[in-house]
PDB file of N, CA, C and O in Angstrom:
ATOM      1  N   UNK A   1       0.860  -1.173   0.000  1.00  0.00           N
ATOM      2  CA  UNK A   1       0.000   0.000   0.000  1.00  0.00           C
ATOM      3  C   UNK A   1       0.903   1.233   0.000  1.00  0.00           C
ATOM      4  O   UNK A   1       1.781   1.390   0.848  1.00  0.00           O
ATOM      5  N   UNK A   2       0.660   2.080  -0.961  1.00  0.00           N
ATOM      6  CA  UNK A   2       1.543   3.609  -1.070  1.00  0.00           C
ATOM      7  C   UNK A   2       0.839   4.301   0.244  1.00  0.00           C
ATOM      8  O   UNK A   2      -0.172   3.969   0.862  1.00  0.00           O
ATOM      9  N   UNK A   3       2.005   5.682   0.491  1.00  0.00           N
ATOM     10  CA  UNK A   3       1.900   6.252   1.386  1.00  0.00           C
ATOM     11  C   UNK A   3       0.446   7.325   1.243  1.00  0.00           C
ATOM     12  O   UNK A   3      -0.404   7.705   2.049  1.00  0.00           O
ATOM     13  N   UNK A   4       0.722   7.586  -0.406  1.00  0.00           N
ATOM     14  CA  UNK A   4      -0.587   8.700  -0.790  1.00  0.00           C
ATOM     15  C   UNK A   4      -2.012   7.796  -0.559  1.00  0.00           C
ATOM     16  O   UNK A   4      -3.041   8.471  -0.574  1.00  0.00           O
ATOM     17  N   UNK A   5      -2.164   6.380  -0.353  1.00  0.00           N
ATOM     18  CA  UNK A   5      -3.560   5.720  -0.364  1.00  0.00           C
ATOM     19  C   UNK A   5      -3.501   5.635   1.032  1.00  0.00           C
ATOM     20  O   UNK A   5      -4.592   5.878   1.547  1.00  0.00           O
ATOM     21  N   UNK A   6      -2.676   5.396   1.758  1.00  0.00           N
ATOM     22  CA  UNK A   6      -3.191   5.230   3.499  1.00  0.00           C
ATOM     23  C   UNK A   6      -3.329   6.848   3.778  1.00  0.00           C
ATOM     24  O   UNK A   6      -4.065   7.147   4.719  1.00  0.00           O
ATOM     25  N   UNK A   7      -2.709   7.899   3.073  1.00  0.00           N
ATOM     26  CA  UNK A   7      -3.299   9.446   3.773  1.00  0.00           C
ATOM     27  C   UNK A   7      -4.213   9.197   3.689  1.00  0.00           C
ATOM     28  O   UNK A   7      -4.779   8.748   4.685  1.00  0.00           O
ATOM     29  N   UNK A   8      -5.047   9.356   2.231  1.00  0.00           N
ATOM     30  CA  UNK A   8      -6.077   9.355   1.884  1.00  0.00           C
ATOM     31  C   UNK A   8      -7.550   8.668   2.528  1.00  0.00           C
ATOM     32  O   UNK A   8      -8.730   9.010   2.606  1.00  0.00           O
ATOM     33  N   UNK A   9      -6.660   7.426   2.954  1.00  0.00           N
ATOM     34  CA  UNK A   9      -7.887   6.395   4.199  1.00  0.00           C
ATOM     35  C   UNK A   9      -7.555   7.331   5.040  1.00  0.00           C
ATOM     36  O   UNK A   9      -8.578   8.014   4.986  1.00  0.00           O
ATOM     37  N   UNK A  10      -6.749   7.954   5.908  1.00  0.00           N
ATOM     38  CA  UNK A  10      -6.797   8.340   6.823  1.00  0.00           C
ATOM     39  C   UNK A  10      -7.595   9.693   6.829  1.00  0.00           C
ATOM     40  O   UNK A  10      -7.970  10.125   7.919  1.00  0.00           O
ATOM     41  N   UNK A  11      -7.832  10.277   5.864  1.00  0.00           N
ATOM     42  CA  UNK A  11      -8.020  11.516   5.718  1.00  0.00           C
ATOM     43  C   UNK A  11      -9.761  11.322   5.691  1.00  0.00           C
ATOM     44  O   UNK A  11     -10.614  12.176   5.933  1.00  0.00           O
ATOM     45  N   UNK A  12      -9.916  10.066   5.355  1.00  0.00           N
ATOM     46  CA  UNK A  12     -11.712   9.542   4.493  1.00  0.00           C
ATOM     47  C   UNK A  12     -12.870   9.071   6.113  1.00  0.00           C
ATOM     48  O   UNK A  12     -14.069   9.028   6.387  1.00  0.00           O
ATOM     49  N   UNK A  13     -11.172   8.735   6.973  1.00  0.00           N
ATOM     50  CA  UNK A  13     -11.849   8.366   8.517  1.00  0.00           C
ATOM     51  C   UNK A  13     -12.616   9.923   8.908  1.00  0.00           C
ATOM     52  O   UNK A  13     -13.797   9.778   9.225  1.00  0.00           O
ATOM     53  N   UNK A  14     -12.227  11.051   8.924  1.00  0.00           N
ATOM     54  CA  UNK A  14     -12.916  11.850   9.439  1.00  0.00           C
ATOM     55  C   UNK A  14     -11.997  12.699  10.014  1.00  0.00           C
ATOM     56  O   UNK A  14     -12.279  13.811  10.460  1.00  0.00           O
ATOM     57  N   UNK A  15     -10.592  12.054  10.011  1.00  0.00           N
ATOM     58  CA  UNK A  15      -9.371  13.073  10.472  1.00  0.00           C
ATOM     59  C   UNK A  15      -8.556  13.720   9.658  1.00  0.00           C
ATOM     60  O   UNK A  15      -8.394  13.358   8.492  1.00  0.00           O
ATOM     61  N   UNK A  16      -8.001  14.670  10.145  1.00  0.00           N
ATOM     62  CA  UNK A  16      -7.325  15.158   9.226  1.00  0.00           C
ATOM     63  C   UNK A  16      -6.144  15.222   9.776  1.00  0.00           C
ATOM     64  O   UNK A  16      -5.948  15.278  10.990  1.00  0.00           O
ATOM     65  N   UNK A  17      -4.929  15.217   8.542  1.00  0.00           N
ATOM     66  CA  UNK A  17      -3.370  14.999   9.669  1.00  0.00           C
ATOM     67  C   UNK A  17      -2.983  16.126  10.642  1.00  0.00           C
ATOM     68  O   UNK A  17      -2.434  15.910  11.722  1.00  0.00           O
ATOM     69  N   UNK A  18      -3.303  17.317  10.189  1.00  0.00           N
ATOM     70  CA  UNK A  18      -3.196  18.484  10.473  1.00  0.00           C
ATOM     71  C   UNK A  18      -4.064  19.515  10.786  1.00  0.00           C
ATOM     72  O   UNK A  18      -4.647  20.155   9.912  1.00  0.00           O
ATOM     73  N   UNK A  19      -4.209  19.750  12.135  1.00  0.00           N
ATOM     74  CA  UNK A  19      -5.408  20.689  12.249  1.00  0.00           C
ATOM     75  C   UNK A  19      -5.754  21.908  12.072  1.00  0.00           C
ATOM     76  O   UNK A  19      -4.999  22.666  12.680  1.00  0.00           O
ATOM     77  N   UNK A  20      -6.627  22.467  11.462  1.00  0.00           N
ATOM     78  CA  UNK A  20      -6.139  23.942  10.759  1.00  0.00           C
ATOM     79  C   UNK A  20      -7.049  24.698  11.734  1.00  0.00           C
ATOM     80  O   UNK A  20      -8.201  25.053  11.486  1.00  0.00           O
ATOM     81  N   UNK A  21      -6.528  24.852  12.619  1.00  0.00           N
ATOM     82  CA  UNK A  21      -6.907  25.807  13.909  1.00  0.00           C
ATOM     83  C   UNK A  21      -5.835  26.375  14.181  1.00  0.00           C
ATOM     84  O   UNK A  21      -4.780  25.760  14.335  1.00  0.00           O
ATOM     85  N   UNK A  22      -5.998  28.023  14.309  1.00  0.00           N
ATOM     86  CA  UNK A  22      -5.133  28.928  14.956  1.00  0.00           C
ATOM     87  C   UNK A  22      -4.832  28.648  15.953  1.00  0.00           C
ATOM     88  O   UNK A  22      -5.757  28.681  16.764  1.00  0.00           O
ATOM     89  N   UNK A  23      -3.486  28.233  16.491  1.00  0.00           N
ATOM     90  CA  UNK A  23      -3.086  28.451  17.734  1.00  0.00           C
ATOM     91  C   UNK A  23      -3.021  29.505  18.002  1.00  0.00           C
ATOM     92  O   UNK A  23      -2.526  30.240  17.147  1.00  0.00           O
ATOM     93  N   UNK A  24      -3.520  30.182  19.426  1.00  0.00           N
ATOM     94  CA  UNK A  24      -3.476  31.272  20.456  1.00  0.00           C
ATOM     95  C   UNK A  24      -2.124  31.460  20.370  1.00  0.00           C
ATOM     96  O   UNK A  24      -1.687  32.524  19.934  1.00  0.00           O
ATOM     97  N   UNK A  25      -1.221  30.355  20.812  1.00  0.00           N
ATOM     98  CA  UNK A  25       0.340  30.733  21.420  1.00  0.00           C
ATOM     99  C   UNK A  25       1.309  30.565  19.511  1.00  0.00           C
ATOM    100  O   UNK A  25       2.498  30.810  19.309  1.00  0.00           O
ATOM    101  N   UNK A  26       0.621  30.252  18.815  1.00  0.00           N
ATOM    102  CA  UNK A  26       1.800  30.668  17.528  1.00  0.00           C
ATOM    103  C   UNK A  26       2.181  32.110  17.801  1.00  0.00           C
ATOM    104  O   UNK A  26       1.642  32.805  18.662  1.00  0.00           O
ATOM    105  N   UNK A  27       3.068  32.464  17.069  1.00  0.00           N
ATOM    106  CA  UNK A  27       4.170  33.869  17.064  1.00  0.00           C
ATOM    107  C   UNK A  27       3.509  34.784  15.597  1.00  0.00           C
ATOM    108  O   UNK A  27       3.840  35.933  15.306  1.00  0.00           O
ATOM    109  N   UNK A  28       2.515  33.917  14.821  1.00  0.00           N
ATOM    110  CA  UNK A  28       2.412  34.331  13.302  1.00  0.00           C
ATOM    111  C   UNK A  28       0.817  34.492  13.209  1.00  0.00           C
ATOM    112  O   UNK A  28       0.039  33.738  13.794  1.00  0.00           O
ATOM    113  N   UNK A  29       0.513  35.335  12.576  1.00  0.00           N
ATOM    114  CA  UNK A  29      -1.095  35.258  12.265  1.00  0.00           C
ATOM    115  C   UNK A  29      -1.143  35.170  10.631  1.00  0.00           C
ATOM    116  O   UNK A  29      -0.186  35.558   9.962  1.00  0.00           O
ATOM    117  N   UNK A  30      -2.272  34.656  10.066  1.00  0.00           N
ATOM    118  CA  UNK A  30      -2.713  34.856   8.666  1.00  0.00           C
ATOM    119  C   UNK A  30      -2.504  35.831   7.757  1.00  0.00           C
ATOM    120  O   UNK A  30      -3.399  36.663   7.908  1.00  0.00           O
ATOM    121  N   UNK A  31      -1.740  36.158   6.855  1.00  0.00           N
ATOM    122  CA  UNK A  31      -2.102  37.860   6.087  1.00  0.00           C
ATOM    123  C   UNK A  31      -1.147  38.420   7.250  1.00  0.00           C
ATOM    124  O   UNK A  31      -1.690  39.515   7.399  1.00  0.00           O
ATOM    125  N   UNK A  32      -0.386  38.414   7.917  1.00  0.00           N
ATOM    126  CA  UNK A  32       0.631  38.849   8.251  1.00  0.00           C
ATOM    127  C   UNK A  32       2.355  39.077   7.635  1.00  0.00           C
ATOM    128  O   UNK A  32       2.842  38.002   7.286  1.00  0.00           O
ATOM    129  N   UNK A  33       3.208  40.173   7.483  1.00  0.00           N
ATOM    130  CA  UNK A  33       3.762  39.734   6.385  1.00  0.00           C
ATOM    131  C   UNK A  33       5.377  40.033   7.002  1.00  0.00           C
ATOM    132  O   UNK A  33       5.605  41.221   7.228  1.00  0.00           O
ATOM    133  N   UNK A  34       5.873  39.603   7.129  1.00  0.00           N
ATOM    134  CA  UNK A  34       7.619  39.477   7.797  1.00  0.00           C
ATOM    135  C   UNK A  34       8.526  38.884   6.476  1.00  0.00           C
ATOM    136  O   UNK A  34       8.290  38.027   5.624  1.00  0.00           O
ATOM    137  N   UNK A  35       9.863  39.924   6.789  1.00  0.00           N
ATOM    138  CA  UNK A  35      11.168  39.508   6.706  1.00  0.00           C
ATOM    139  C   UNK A  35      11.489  38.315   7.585  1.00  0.00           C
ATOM    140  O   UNK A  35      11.349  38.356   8.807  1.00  0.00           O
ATOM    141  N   UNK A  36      12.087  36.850   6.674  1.00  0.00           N
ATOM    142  CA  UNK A  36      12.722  35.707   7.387  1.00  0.00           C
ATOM    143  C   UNK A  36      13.827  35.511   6.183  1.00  0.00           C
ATOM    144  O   UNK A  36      13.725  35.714   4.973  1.00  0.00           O
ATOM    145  N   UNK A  37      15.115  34.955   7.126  1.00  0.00           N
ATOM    146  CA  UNK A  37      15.797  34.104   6.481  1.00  0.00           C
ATOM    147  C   UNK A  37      15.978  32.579   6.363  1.00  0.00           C
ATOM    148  O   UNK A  37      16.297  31.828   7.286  1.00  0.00           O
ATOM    149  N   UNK A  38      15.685  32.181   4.878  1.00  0.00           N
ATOM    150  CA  UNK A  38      15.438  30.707   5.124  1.00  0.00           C
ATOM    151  C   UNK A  38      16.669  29.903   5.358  1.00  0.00           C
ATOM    152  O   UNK A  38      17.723  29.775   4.735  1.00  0.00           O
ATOM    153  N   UNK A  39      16.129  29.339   6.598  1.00  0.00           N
ATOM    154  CA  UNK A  39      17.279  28.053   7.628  1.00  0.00           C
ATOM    155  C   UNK A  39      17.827  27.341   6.950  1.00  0.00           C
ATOM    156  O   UNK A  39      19.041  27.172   6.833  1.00  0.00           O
ATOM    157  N   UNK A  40      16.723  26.700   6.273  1.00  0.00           N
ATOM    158  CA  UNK A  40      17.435  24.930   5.633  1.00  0.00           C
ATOM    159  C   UNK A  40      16.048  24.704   4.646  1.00  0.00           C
ATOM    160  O   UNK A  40      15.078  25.449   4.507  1.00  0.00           O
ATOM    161  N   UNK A  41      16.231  23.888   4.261  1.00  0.00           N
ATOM    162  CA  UNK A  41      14.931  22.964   2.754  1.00  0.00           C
ATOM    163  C   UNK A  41      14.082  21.745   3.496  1.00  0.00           C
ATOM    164  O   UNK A  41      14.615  20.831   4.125  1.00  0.00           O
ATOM    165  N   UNK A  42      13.061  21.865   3.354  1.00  0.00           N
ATOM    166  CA  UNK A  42      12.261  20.710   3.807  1.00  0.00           C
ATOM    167  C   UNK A  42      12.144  19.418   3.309  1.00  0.00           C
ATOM    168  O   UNK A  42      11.992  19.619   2.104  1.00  0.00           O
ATOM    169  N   UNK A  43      12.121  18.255   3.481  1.00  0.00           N
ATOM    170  CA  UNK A  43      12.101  16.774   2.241  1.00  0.00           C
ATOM    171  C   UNK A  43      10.991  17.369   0.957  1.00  0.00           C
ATOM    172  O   UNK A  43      11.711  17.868   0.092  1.00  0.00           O
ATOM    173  N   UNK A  44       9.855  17.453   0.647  1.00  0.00           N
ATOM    174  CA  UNK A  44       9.300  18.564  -0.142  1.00  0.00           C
ATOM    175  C   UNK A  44      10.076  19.646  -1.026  1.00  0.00           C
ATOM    176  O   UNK A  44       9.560  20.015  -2.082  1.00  0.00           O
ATOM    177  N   UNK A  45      11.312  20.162  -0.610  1.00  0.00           N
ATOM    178  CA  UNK A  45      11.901  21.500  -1.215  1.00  0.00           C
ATOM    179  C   UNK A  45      11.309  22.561  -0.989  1.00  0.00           C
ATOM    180  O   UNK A  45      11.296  23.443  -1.847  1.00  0.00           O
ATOM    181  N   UNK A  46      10.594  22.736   0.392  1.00  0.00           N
ATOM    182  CA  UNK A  46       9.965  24.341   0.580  1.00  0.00           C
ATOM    183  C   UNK A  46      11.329  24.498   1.400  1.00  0.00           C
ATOM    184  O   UNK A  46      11.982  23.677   2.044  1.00  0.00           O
ATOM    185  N   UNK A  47      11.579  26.310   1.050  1.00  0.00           N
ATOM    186  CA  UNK A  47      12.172  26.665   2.278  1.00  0.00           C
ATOM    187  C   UNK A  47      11.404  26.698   4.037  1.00  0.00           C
ATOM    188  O   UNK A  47      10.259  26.806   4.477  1.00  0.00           O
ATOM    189  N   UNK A  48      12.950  26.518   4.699  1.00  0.00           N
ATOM    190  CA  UNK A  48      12.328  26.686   6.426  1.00  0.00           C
ATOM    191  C   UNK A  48      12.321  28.150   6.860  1.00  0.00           C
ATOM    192  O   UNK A  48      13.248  28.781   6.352  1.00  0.00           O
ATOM    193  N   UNK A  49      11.583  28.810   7.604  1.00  0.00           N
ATOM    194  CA  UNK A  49      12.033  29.582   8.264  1.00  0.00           C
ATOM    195  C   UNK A  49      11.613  29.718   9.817  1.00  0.00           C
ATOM    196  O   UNK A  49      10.802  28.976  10.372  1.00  0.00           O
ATOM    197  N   UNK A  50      12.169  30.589  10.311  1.00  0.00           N
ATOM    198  CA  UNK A  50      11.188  29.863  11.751  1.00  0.00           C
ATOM    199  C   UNK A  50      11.141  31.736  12.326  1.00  0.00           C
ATOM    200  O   UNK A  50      12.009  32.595  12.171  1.00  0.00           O
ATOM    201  N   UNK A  51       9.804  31.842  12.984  1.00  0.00           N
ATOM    202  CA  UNK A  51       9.708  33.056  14.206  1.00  0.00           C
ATOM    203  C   UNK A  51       9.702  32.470  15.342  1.00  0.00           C
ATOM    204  O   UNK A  51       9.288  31.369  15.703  1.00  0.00           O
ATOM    205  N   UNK A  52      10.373  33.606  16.045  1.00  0.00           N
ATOM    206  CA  UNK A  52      10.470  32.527  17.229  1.00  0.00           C
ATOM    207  C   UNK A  52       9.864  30.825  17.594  1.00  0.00           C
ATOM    208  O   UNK A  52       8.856  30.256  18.011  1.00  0.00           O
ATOM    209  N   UNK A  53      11.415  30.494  17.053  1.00  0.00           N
ATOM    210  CA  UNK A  53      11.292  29.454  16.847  1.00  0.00           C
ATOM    211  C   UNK A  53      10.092  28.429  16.156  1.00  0.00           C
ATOM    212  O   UNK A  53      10.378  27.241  16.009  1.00  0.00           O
ATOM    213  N   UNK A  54       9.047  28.820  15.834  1.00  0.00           N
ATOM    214  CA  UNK A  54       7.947  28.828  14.880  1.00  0.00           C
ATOM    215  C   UNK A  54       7.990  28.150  13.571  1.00  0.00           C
ATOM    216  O   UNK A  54       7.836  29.088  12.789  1.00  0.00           O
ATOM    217  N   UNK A  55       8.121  26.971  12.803  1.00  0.00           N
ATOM    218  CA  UNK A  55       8.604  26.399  11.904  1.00  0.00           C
ATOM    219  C   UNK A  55       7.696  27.680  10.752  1.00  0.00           C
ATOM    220  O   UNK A  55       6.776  28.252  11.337  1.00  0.00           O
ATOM    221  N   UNK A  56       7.878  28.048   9.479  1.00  0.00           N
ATOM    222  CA  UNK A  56       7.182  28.428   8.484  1.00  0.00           C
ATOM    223  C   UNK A  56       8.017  27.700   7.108  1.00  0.00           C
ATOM    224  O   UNK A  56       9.224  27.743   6.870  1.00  0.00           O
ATOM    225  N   UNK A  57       7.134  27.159   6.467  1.00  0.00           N
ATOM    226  CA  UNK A  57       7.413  26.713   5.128  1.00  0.00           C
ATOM    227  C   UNK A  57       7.286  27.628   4.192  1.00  0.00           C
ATOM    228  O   UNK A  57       6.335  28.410   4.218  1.00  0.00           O
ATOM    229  N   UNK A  58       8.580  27.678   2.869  1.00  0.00           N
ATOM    230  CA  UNK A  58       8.439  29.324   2.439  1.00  0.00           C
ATOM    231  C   UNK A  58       8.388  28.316   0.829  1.00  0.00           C
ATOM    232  O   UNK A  58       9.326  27.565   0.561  1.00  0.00           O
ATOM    233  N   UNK A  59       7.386  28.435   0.053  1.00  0.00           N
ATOM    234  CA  UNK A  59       8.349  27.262  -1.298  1.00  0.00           C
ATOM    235  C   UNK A  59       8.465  28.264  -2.265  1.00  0.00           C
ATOM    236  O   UNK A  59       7.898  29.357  -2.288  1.00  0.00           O
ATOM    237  N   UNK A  60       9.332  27.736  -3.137  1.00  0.00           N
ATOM    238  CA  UNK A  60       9.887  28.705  -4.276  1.00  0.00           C
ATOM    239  C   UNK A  60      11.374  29.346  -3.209  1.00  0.00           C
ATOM    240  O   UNK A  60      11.800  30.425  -3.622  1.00  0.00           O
ATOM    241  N   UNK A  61      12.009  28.857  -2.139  1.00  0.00           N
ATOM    242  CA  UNK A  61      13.216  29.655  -1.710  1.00  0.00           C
ATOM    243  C   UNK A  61      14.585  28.670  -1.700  1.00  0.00           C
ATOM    244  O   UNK A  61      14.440  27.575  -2.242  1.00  0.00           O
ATOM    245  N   UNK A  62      15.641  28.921  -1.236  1.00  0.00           N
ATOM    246  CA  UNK A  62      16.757  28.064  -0.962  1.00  0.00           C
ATOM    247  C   UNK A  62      17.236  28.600   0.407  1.00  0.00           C
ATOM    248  O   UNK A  62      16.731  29.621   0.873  1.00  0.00           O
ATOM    249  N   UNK A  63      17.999  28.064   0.915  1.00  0.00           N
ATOM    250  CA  UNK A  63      19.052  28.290   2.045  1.00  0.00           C
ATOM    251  C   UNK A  63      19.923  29.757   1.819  1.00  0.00           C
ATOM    252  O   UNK A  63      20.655  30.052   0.874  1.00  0.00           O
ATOM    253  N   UNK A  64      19.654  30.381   2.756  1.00  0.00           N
ATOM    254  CA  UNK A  64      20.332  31.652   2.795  1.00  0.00           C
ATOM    255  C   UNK A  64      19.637  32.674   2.112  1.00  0.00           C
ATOM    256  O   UNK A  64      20.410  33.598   1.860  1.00  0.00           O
ATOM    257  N   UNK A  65      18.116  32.945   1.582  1.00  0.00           N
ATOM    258  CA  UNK A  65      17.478  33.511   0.932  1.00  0.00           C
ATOM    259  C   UNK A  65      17.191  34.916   2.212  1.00  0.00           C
ATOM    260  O   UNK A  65      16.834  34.527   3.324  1.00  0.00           O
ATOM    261  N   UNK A  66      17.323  36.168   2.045  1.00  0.00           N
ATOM    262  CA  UNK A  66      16.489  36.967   2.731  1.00  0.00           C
ATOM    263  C   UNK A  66      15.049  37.113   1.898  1.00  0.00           C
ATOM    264  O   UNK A  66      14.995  37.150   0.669  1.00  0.00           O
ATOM    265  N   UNK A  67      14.079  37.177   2.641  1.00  0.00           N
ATOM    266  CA  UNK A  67      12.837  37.140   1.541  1.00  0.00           C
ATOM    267  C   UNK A  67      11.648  38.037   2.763  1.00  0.00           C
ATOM    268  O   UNK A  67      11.891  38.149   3.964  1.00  0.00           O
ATOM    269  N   UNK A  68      10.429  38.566   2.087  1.00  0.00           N
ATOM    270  CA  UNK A  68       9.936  39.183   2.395  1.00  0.00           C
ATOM    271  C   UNK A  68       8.506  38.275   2.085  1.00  0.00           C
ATOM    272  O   UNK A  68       8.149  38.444   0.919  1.00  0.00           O
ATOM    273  N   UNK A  69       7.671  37.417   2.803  1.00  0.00           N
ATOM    274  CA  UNK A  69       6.870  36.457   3.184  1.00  0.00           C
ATOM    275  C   UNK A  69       5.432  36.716   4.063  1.00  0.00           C
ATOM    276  O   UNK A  69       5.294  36.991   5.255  1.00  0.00           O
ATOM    277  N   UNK A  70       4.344  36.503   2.910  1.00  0.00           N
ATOM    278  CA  UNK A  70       3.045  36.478   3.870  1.00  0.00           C
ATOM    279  C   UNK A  70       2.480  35.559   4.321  1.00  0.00           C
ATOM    280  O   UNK A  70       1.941  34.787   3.527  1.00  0.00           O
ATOM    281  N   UNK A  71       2.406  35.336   5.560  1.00  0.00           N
ATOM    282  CA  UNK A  71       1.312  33.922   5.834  1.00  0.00           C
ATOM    283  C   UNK A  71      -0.123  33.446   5.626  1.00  0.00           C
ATOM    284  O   UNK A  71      -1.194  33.863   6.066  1.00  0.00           O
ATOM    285  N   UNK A  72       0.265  32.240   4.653  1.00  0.00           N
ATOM    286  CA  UNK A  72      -1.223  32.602   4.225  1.00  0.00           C
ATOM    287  C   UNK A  72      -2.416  31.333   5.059  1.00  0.00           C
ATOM    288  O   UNK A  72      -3.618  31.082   5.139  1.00  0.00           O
ATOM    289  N   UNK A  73      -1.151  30.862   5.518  1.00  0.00           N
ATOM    290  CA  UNK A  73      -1.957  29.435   6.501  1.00  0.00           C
ATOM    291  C   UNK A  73      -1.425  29.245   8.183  1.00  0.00           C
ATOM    292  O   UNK A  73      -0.204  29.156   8.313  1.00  0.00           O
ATOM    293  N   UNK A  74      -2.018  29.197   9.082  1.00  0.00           N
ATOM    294  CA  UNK A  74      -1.404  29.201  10.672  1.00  0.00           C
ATOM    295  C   UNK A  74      -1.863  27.574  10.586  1.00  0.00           C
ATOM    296  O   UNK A  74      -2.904  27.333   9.975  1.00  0.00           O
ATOM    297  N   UNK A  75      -1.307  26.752  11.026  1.00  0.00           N
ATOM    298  CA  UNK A  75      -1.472  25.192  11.621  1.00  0.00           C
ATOM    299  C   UNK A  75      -0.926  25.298  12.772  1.00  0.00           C
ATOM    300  O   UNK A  75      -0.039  26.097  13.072  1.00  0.00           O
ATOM    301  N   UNK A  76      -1.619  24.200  13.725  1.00  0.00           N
ATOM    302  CA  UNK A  76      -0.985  23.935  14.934  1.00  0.00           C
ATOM    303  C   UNK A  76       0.428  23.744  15.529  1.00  0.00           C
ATOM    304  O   UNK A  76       0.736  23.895  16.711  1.00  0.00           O
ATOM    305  N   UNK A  77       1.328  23.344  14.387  1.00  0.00           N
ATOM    306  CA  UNK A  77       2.927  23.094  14.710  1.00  0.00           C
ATOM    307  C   UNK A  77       3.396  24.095  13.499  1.00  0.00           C
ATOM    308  O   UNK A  77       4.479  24.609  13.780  1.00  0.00           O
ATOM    309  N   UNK A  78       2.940  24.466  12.374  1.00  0.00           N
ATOM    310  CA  UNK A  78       3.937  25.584  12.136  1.00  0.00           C
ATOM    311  C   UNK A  78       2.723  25.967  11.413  1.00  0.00           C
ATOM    312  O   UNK A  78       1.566  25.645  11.682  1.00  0.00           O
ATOM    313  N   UNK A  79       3.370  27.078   9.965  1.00  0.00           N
ATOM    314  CA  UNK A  79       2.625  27.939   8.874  1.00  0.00           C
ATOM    315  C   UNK A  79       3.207  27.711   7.739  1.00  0.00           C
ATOM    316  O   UNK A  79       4.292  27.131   7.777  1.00  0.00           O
ATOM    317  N   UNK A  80       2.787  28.003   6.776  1.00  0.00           N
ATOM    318  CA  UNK A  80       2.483  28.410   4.977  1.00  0.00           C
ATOM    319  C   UNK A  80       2.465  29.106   4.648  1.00  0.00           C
ATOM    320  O   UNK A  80       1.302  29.491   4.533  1.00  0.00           O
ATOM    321  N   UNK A  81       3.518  30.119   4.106  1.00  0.00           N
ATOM    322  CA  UNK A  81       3.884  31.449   3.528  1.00  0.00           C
ATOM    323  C   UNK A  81       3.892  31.175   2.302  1.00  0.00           C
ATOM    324  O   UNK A  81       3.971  30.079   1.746  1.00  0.00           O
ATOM    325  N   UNK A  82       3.751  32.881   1.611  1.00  0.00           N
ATOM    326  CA  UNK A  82       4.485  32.801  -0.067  1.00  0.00           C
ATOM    327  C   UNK A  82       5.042  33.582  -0.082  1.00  0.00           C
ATOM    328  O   UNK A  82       4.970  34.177   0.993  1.00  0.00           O
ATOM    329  N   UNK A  83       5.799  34.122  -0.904  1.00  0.00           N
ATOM    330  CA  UNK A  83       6.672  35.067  -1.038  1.00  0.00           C
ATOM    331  C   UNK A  83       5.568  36.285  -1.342  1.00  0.00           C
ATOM    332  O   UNK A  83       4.472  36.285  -1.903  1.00  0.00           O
ATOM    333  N   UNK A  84       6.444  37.411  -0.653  1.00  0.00           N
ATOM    334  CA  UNK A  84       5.090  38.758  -0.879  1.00  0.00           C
ATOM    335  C   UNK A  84       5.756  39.303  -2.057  1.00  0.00           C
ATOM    336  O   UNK A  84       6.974  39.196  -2.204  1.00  0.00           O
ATOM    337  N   UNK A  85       4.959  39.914  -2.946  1.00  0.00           N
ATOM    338  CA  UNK A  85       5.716  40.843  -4.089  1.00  0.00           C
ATOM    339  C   UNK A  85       6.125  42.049  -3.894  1.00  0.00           C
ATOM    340  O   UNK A  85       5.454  42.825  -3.213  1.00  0.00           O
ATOM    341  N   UNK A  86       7.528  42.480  -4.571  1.00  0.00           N
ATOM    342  CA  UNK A  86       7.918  43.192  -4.067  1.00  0.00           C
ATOM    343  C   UNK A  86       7.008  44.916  -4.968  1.00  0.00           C
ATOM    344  O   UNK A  86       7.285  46.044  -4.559  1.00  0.00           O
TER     345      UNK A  86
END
């Protein structure tokens, strides 16, 4: 069994892997828009960046990028940025 058909059961149970509820205690809100430098690359190829200590996935970046980033998703263990235009 592939990994994409057991998400998918898992996803069909009624759960979802990831809960898309704002955490109170994240550092980042939605439509919020910060300077980060990206840390390191994720298995995926998004860039990392983190706010206090805050994981954010940046894609379209590399390692050592200064970039200027809106959040467009808050999850419980980190966020989902894109690059803001300049």
């Amino acid at each position: 069994m592939c990994a994409s058909f057991r998400l998918i059961e898992y996803l069909n149970r009624g759960k979802t892997l990831f809960n898309e509820v704002q955490d109170k205690n994240a550092p980042v809100l939605a439509g919020a828009v910060h300077d980060v430098t990206i840390e390191g690359i994720a298995r995926e190829g998004d860039g990392i960046a983190r706010i206090q200590g805050f994981v954010i996935f940046v894609p379209g970046t590399k390692v050592g990028d200064q970039v200027k980033i809106k959040i467009e998703k808050v999850l419980r263990k980190f966020a989902i940025a894109a690059l803001e235009a300049n």
